[in-house]
N, CA and C atoms of all chains as a GROMACS GRO file, in nm:
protein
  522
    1UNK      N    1   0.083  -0.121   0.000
    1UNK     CA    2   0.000   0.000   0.000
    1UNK      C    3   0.087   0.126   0.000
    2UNK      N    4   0.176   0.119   0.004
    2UNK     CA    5   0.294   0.245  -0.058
    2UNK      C    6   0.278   0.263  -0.145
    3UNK      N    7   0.325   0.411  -0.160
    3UNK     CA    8   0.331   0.480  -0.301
    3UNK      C    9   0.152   0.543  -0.312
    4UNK      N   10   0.079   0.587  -0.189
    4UNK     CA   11  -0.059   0.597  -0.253
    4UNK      C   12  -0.094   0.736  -0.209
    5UNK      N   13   0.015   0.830  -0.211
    5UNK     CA   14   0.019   0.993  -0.182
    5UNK      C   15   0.111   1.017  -0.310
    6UNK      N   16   0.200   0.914  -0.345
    6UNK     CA   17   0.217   0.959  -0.488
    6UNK      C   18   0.164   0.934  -0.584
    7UNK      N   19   0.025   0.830  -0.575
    7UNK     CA   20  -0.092   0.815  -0.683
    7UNK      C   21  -0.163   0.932  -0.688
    8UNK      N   22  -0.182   1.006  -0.539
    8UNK     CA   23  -0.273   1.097  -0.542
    8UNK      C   24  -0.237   1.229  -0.627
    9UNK      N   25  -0.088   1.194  -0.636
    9UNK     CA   26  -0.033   1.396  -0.670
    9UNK      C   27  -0.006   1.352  -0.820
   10UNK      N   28  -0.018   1.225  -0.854
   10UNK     CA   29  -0.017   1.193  -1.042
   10UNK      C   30  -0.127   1.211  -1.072
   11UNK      N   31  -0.264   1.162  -1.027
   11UNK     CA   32  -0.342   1.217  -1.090
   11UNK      C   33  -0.399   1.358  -1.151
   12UNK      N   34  -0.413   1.300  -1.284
   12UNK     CA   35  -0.474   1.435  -1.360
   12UNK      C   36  -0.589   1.494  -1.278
   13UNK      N   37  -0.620   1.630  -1.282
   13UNK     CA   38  -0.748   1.660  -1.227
   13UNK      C   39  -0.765   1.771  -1.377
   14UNK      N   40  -0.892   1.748  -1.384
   14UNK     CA   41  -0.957   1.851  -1.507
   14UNK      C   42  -1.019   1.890  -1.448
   15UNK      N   43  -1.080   2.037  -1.582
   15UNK     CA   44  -1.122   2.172  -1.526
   15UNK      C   45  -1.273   2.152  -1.433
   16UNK      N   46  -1.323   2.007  -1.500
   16UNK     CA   47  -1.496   2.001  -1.445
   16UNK      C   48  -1.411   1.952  -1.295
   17UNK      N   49  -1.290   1.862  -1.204
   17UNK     CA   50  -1.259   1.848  -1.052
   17UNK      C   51  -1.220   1.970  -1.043
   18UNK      N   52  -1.162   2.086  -1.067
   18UNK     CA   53  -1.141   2.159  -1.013
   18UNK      C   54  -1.256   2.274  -0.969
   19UNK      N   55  -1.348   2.257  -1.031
   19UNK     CA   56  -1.484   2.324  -0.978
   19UNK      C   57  -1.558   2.270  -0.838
   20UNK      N   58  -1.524   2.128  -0.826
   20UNK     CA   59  -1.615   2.017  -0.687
   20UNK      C   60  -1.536   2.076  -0.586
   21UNK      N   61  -1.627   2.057  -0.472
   21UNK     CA   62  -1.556   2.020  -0.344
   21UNK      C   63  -1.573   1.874  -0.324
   22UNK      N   64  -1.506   1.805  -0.265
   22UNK     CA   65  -1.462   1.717  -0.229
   22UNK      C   66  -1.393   1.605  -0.145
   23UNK      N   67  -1.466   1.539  -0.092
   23UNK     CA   68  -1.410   1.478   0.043
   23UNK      C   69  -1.378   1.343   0.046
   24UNK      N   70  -1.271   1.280   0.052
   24UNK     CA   71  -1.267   1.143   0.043
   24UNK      C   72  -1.220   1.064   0.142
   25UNK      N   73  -1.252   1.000   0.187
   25UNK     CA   74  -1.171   0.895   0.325
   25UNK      C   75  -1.188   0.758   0.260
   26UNK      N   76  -1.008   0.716   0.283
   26UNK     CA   77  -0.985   0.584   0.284
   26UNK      C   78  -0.959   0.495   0.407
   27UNK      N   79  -0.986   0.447   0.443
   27UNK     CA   80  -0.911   0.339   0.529
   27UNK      C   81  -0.849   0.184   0.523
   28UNK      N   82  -0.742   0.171   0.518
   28UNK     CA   83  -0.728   0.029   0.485
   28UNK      C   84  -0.675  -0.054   0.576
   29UNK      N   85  -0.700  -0.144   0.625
   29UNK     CA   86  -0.685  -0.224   0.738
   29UNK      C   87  -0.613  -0.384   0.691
   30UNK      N   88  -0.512  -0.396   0.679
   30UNK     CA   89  -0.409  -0.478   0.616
   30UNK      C   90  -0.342  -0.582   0.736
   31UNK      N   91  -0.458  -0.684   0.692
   31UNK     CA   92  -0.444  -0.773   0.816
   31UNK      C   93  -0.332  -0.895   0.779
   32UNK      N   94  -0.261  -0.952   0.873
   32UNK     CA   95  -0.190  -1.088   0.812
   32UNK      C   96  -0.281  -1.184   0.753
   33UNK      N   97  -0.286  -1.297   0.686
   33UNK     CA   98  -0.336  -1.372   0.612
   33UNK      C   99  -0.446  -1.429   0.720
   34UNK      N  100  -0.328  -1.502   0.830
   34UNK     CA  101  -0.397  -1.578   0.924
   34UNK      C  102  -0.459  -1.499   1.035
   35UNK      N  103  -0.435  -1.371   1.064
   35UNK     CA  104  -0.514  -1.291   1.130
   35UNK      C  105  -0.665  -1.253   1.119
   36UNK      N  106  -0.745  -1.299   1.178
   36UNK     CA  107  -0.865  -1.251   1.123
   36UNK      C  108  -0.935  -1.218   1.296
   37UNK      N  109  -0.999  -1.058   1.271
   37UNK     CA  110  -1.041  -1.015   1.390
   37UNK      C  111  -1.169  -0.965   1.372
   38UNK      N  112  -1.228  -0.953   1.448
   38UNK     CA  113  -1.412  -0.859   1.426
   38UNK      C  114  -1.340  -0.728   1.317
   39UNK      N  115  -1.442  -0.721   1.203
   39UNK     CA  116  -1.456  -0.625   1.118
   39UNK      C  117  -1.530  -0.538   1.193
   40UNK      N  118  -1.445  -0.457   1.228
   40UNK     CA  119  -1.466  -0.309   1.302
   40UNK      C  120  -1.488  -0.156   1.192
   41UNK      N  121  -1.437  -0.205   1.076
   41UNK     CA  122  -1.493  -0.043   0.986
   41UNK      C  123  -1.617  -0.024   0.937
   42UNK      N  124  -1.708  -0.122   0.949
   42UNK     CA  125  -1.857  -0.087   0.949
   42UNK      C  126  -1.915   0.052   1.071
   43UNK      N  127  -1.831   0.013   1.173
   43UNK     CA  128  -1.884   0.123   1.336
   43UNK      C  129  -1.791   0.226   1.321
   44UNK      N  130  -1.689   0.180   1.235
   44UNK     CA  131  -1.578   0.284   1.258
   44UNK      C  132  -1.590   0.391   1.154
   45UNK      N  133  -1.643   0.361   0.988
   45UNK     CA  134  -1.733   0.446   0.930
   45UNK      C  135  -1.817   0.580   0.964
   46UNK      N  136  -1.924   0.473   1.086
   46UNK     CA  137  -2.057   0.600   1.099
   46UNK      C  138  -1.933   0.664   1.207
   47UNK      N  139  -1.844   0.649   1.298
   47UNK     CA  140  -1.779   0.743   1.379
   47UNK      C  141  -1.701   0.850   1.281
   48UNK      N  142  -1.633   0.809   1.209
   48UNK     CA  143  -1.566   0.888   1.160
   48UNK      C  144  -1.690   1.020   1.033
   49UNK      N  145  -1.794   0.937   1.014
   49UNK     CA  146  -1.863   1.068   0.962
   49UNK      C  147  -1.872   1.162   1.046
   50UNK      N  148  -1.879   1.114   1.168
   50UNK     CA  149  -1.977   1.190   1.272
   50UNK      C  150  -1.876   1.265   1.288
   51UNK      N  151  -1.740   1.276   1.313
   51UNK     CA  152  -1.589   1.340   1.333
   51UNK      C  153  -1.636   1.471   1.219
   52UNK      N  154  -1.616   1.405   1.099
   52UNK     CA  155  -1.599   1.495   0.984
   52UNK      C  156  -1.703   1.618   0.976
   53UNK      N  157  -1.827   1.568   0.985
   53UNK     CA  158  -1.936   1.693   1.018
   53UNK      C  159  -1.953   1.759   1.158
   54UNK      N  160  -1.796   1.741   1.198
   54UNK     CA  161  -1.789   1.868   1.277
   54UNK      C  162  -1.744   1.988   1.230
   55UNK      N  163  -1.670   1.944   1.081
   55UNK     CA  164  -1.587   2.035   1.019
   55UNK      C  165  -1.644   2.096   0.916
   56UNK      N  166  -1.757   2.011   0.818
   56UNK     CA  167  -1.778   2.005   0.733
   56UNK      C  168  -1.943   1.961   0.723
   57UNK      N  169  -2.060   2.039   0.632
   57UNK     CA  170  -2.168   1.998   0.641
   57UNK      C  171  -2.182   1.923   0.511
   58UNK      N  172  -2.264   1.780   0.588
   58UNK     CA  173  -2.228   1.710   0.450
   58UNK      C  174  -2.408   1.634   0.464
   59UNK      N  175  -2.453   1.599   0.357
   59UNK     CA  176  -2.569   1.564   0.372
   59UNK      C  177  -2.582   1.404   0.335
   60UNK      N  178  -2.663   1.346   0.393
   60UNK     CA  179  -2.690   1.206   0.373
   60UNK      C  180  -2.648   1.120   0.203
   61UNK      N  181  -2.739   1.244   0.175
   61UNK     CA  182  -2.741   1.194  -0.014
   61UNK      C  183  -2.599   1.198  -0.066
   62UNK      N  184  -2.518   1.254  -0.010
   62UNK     CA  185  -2.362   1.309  -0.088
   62UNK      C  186  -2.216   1.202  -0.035
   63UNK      N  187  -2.274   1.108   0.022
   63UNK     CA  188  -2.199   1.021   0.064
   63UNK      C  189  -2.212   0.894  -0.052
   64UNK      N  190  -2.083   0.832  -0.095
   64UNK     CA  191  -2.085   0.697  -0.142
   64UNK      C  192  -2.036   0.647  -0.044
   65UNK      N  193  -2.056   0.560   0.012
   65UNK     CA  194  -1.960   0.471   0.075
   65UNK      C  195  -1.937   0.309  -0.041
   66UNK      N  196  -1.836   0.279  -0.032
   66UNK     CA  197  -1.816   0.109  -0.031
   66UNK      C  198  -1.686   0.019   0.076
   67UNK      N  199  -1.710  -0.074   0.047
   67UNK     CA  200  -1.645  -0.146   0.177
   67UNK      C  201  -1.587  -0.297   0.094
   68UNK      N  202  -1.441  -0.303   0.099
   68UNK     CA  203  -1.412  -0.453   0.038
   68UNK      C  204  -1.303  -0.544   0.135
   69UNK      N  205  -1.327  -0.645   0.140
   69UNK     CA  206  -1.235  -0.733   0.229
   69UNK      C  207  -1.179  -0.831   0.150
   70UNK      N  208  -1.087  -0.876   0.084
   70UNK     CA  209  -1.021  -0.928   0.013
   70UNK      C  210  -0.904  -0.960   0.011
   71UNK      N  211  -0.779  -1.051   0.007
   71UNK     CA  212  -0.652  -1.128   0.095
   71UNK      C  213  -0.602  -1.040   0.204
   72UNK      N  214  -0.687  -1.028   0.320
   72UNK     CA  215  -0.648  -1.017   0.479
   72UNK      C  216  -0.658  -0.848   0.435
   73UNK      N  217  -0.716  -0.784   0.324
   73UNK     CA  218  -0.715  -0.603   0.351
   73UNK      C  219  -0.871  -0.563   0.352
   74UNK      N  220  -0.944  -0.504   0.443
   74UNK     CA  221  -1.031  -0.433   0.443
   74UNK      C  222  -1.008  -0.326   0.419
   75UNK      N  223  -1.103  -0.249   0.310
   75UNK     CA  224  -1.090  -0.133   0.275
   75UNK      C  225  -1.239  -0.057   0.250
   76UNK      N  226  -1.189   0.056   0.384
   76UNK     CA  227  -1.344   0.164   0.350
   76UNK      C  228  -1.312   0.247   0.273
   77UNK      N  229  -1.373   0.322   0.167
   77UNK     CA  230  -1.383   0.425   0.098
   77UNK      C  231  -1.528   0.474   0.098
   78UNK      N  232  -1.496   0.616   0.160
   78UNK     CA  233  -1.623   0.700   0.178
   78UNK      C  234  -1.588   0.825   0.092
   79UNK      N  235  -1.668   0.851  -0.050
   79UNK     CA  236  -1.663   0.949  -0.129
   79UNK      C  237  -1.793   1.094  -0.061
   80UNK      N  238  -1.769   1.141  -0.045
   80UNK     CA  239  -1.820   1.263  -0.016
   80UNK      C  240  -1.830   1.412  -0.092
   81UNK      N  241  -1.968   1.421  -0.199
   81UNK     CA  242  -1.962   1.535  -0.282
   81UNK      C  243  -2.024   1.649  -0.126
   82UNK      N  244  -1.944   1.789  -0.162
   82UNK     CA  245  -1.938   1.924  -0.054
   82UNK      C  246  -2.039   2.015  -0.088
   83UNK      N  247  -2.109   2.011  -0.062
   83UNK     CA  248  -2.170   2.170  -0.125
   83UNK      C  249  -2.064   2.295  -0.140
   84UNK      N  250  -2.096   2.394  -0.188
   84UNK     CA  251  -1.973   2.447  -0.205
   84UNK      C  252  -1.997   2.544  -0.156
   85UNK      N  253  -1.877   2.609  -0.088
   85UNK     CA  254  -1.807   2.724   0.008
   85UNK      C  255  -1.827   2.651   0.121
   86UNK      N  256  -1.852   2.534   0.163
   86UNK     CA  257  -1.857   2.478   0.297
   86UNK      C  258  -1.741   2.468   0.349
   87UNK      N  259  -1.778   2.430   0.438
   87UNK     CA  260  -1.660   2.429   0.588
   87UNK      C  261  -1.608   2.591   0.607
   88UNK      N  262  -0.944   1.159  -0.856
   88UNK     CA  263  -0.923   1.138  -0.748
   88UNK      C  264  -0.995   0.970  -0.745
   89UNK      N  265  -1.051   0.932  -0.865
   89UNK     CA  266  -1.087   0.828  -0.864
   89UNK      C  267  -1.033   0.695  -0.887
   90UNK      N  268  -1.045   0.584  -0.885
   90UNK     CA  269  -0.952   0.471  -0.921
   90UNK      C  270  -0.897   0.436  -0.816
   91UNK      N  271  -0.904   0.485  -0.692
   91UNK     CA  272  -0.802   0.513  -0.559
   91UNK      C  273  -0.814   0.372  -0.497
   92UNK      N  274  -0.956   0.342  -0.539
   92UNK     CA  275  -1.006   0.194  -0.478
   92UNK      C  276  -0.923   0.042  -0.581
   93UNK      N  277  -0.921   0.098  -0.720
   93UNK     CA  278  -0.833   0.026  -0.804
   93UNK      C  279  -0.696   0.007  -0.777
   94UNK      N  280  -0.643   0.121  -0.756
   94UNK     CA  281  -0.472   0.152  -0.685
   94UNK      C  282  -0.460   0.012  -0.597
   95UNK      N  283  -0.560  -0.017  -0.470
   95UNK     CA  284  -0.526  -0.060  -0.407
   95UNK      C  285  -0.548  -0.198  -0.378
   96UNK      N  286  -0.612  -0.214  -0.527
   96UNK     CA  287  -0.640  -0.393  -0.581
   96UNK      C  288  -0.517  -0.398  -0.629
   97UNK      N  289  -0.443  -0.306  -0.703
   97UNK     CA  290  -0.385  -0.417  -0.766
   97UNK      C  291  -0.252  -0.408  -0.759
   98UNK      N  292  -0.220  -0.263  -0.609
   98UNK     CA  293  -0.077  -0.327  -0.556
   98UNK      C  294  -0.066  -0.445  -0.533
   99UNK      N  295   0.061  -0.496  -0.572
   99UNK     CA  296   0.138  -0.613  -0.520
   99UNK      C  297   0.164  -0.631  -0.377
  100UNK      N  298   0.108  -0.710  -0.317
  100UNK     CA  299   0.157  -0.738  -0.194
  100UNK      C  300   0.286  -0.856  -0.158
  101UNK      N  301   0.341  -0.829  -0.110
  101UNK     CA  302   0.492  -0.923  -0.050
  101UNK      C  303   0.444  -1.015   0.031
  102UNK      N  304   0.580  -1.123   0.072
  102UNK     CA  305   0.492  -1.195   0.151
  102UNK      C  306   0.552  -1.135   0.292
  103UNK      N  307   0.660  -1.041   0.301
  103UNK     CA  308   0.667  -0.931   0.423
  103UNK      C  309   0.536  -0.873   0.412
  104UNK      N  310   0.456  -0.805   0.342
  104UNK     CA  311   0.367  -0.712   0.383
  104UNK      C  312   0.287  -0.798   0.437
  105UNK      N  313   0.277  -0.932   0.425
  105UNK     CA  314   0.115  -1.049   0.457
  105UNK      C  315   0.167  -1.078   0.582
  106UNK      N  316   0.292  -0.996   0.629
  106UNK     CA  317   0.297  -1.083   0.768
  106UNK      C  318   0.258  -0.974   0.876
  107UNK      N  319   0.279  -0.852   0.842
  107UNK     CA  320   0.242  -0.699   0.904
  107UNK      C  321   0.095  -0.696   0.885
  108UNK      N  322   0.071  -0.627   1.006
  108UNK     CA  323  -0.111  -0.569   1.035
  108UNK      C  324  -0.008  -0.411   1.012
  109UNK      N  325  -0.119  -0.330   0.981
  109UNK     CA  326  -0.095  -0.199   0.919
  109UNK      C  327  -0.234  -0.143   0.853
  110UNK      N  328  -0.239  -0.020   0.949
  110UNK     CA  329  -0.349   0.084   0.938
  110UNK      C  330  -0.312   0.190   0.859
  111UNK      N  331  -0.396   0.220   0.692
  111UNK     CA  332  -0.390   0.371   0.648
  111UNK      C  333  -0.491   0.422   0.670
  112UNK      N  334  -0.483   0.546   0.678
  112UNK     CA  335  -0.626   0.585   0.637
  112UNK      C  336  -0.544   0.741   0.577
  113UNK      N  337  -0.632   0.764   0.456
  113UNK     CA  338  -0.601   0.861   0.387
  113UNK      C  339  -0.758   0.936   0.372
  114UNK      N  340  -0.716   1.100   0.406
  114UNK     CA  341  -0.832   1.209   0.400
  114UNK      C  342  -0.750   1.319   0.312
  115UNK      N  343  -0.828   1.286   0.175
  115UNK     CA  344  -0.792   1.384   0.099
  115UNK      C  345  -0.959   1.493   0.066
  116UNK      N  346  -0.914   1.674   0.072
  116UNK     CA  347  -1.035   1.743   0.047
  116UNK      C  348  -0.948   1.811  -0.089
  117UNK      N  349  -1.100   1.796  -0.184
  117UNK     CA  350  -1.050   1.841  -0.309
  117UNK      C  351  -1.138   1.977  -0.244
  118UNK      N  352  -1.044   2.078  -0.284
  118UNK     CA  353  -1.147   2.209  -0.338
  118UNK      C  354  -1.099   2.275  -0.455
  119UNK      N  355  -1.217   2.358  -0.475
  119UNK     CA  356  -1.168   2.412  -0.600
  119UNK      C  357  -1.084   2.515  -0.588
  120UNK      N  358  -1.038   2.598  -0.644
  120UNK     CA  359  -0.914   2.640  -0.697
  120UNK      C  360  -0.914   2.787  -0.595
  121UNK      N  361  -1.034   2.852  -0.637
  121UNK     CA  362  -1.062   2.964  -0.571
  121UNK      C  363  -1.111   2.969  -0.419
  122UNK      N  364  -1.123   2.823  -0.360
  122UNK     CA  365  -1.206   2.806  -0.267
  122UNK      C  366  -1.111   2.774  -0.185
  123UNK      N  367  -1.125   2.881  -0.088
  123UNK     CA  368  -1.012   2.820   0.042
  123UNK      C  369  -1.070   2.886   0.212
  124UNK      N  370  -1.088   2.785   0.227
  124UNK     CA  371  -1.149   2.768   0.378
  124UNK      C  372  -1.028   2.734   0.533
  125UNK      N  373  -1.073   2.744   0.610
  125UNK     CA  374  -0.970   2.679   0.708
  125UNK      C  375  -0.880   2.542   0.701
  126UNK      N  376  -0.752   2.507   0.725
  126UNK     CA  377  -0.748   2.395   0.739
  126UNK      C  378  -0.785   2.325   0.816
  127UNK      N  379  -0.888   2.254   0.828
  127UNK     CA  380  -0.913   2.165   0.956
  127UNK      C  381  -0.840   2.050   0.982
  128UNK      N  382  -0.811   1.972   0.923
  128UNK     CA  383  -0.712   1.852   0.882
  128UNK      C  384  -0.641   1.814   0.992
  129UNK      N  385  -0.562   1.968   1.060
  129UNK     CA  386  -0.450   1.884   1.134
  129UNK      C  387  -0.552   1.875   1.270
  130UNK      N  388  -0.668   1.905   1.268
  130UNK     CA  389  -0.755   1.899   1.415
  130UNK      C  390  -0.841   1.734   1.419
  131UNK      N  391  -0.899   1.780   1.262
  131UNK     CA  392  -0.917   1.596   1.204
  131UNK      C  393  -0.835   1.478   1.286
  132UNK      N  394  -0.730   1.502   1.239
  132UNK     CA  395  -0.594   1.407   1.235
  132UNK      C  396  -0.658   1.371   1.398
  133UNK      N  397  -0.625   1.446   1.454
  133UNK     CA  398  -0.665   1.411   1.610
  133UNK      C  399  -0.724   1.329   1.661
  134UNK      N  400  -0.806   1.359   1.579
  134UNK     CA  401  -1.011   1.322   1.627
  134UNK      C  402  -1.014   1.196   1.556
  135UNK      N  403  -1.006   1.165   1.468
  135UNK     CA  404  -0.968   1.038   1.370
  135UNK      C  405  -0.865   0.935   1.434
  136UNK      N  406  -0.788   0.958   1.458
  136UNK     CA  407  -0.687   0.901   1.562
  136UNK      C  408  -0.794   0.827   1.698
  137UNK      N  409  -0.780   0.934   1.836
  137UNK     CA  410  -0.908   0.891   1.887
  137UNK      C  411  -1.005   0.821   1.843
  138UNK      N  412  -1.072   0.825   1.757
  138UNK     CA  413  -1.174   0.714   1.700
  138UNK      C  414  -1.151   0.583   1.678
  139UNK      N  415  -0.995   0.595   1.607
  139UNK     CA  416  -0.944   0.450   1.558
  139UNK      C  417  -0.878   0.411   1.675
  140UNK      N  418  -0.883   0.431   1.809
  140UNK     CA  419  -0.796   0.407   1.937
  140UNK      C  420  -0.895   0.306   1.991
  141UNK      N  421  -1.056   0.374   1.975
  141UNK     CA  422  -1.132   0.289   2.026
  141UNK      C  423  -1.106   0.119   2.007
  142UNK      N  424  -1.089   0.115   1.863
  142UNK     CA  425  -1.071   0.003   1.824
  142UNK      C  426  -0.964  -0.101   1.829
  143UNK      N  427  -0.857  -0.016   1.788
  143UNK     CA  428  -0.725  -0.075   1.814
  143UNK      C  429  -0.649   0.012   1.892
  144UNK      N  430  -0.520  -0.096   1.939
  144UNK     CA  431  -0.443  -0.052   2.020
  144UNK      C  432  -0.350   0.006   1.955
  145UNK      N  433  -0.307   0.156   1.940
  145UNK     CA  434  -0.169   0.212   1.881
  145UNK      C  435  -0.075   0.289   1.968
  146UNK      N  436   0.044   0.270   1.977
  146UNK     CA  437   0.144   0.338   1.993
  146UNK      C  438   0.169   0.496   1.916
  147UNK      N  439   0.176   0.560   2.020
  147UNK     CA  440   0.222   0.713   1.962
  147UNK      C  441   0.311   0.662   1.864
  148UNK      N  442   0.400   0.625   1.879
  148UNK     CA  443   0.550   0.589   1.819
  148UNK      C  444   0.527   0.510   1.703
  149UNK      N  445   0.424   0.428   1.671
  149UNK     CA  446   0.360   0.358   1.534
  149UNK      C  447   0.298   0.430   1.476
  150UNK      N  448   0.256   0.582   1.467
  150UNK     CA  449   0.227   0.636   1.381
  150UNK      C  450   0.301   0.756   1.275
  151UNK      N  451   0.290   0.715   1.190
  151UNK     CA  452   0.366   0.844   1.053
  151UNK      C  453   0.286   0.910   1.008
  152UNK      N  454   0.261   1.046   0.986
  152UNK     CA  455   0.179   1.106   0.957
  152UNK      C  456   0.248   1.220   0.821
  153UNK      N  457   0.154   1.246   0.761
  153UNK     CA  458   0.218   1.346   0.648
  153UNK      C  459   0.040   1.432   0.617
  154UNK      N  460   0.114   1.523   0.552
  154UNK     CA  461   0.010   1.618   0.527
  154UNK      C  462   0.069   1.706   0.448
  155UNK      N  463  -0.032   1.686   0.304
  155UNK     CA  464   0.000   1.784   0.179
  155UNK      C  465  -0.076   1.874   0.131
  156UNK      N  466  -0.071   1.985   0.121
  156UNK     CA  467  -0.176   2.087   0.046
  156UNK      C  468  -0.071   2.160  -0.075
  157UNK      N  469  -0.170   2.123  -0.203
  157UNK     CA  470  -0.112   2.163  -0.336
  157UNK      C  471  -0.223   2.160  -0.434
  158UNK      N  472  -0.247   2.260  -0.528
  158UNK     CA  473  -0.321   2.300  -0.587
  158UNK      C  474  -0.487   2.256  -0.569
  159UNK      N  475  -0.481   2.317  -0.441
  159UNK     CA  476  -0.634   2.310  -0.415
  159UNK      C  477  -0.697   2.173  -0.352
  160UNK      N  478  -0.606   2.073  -0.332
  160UNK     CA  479  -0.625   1.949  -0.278
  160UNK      C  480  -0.514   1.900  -0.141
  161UNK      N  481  -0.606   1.918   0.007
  161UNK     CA  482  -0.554   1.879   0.124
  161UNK      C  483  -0.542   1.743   0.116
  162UNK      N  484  -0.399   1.675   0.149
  162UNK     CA  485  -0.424   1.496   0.167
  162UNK      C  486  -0.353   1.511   0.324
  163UNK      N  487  -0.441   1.401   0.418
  163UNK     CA  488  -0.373   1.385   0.518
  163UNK      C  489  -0.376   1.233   0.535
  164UNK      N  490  -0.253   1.204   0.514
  164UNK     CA  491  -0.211   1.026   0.535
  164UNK      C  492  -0.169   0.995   0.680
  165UNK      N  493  -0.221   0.879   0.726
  165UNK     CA  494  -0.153   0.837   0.870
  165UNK      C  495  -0.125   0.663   0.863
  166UNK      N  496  -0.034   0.630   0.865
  166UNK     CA  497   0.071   0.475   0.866
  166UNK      C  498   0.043   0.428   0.973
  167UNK      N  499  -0.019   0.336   0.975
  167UNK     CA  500  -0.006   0.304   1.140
  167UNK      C  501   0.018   0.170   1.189
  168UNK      N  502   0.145   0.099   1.214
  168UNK     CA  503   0.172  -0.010   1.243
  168UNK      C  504   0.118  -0.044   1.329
  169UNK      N  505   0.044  -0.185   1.338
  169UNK     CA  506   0.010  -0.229   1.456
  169UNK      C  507   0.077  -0.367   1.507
  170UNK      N  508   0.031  -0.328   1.651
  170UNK     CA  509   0.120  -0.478   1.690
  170UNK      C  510   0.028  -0.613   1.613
  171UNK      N  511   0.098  -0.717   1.645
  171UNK     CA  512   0.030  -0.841   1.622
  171UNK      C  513  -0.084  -0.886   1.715
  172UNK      N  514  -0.192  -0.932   1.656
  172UNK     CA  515  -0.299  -0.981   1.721
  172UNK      C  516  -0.384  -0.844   1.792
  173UNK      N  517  -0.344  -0.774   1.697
  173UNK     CA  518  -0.430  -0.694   1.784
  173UNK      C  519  -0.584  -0.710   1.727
  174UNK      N  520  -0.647  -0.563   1.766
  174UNK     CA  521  -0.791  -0.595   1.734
  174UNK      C  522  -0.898  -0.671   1.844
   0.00000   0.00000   0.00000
């Protein structure tokens, strides 16, 4: 999972992203093979919204979430469109 | 800013990385160009932290943190080794 702040600064952004606001949270939870513990980013999700709209007003509808568990990595990704001039 | 979920199918994993538990979580805010609000991020960082404490056990000292702001897009990355068996 290295190298994924230098995926972020390669990507292209065009003129229609530079108009959005935009909020994205990843989390990835990179377990050993044989490790397997209670899947905790389902609870850890709704906490961390609840964190973020302290900062930021974000509405129900403007959230994607998805969630994948696949060789020992859970991964949340919560996409979040901003209304704009928020926060 | 998309594909981010692809990035992280189809790193290669080692069979060092399958033996490490290891927490990212990446909060990137796109804004647009003209749009600049407070940073909240490094208060985030905090509060996000706390949240993920509930769950797991971390060491001050297991976490790396970075934080980039460049053309209109805040990323705040946090590394977070964990011991074994945790969870």
């Amino acid at each position: 999972m290295t190298g994924l702040l230098d995926y972020f600064r390669s990507t292209p952004r065009n003129s229609a992203s530079l108009a959005k606001e935009r909020l994205q949270i990843i989390v990835a939870h990179e377990r050993g093979v044989r490790q397997r513990g209670p899947d905790y980013l389902p609870k850890l999700q709704q906490e961390l919204l609840a964190v973020v709209r302290k900062y930021v007003h974000v509405e129900d509808t403007d959230i994607r979430v998805s969630m994948e568990n696949e060789d020992g990595c859970e991964v949340l990704e919560l996409n979040i469109s901003l209304p704009e001039n928020n926060a």
